[in-house]
N, C-alpha and C positions, 0 to 999 in steps of 0.2 A: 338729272337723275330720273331714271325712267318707272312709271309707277308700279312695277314689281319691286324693285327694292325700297322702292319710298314704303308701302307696304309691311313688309319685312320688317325694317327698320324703326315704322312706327306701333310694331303690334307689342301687345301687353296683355297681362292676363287681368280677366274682369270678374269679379265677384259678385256682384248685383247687377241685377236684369229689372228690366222693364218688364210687366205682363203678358205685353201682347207678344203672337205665336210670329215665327217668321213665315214668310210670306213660300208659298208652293214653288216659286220663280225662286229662288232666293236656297228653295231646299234642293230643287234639280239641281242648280248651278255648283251647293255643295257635294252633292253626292259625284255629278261629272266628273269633279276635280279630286275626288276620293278614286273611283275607276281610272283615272289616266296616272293615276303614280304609278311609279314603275318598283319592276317589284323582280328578288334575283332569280335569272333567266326566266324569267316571265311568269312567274308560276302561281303569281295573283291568289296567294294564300287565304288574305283578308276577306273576311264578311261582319257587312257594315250595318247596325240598326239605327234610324234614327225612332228615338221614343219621344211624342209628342205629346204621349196620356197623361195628363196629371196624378190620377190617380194611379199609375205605374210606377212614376218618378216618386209620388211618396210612400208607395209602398214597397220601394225599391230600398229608399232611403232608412226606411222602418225596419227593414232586413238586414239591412248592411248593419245599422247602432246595433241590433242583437246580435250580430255576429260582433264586432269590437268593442263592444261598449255604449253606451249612453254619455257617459261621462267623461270618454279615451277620446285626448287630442289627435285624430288618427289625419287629422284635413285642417288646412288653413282656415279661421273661423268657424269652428268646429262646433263652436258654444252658441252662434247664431244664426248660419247658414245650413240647408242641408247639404248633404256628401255632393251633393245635383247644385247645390251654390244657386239657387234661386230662378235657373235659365228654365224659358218653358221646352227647350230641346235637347238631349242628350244624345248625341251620338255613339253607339258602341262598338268596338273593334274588337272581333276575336279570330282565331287561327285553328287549323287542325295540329299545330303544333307551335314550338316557341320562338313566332317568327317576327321578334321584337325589332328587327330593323327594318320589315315590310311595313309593317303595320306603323311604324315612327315617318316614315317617307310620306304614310296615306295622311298619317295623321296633320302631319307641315300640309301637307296641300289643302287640306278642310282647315286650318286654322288662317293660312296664308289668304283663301279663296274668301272666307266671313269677314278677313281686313278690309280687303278691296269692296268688300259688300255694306262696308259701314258696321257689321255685327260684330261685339265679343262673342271672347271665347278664354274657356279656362282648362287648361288642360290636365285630367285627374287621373293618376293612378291607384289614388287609395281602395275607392272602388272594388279593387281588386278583391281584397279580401274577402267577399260577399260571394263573389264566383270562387275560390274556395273552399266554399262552404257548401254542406249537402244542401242550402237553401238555394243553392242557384238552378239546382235542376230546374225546378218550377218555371224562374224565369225564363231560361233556355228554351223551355217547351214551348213556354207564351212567345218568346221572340223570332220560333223556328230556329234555333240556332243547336246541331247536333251535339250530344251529351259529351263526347269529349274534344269537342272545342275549348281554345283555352282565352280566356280573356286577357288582352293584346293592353288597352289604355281609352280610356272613354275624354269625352271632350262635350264641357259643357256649350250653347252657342244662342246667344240671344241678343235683343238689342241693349246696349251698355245703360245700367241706371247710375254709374259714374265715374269717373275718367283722373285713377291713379295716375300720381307721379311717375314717369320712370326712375325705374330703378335703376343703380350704376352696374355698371361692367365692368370686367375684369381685363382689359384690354391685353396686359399683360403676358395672358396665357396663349394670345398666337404668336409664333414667333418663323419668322421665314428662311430657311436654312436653304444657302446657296451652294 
């Protein structure tokens, strides 16, 4: 099996991160592999942030709980992770319009590309709700990201602090019609 599907195969989503930042080699390599998805007729919609500020990411996270709640399970681990799940890099994907299957294409390449890199990654759409909200303007402006840009699905990416079970599949659901 050759180490793209080995890859594939062995990625998971990771909840708890280690500290330290990934490495500038490590963020080119992501970003490459976000630029080479292919996207329909070409037309490369996506614009991609990586946020690496801490003080971003929780004031990011600080935005988003007043927009849903403090209290609202709106994200897995909701009660002790932030919406950003502990990673020091956040990737964000937005569009000039609702181009949820460009941006799903860039997104597998930057989760696909952090496997091979040894890094998690968890991939978040709750997020959402914050872009949303009149509070996103602010960020938009901080991130350069034009006001009506639409927030695509963000993806946490850090080194793993620990190494879930896989979960089962549903194998069932493909089925090959001859």
């Amino acid at each position: 099996m050759n180490e793209t599907v080995k890859n594939i195969l062995k990625r998971q989503t990771i909840r708890a991160y280690k500290p330290e930042q990934i490495t500038d080699e490590e963020l080119e390599i992501l970003s490459q592999a976000a630029v080479k998805a292919p996207s329909g007729r070409n037309g490369q919609p996506c614009h991609l942030r990586f946020i690496q500020n801490h003080d971003y990411l929780e004031g990011l996270n600080k935005d988003f709980k007043d927009v849903v709640g403090w209290d609202t399970p709106a994200y897995t681990r909701w009660d002790v992770n932030p919406v950003y799940q502990t990673a020091p890099t956040l990737a964000i994907i937005f569009a000039e319009n609702e181009s949820y299957m460009d941006s799903g294409i860039m997104c597998e390449n930057i989760v696909i590309a952090a496997e091979s890199l040894g890094l998690g990654t968890c991939i978040i759409a709750s997020i959402g709700a914050l872009f949303n909200d009149e509070k996103s303007l602010k960020w938009k402006r901080l991130f350069d990201i034009p006001e009506n840009y639409k927030f695509q699905i963000a993806i946490a990416i850090g080194y793993p602090d620990e190494k879930p079970e896989q979960k089962p599949r549903f194998d069932d659901r493909v089925k090959v019609i001859r």
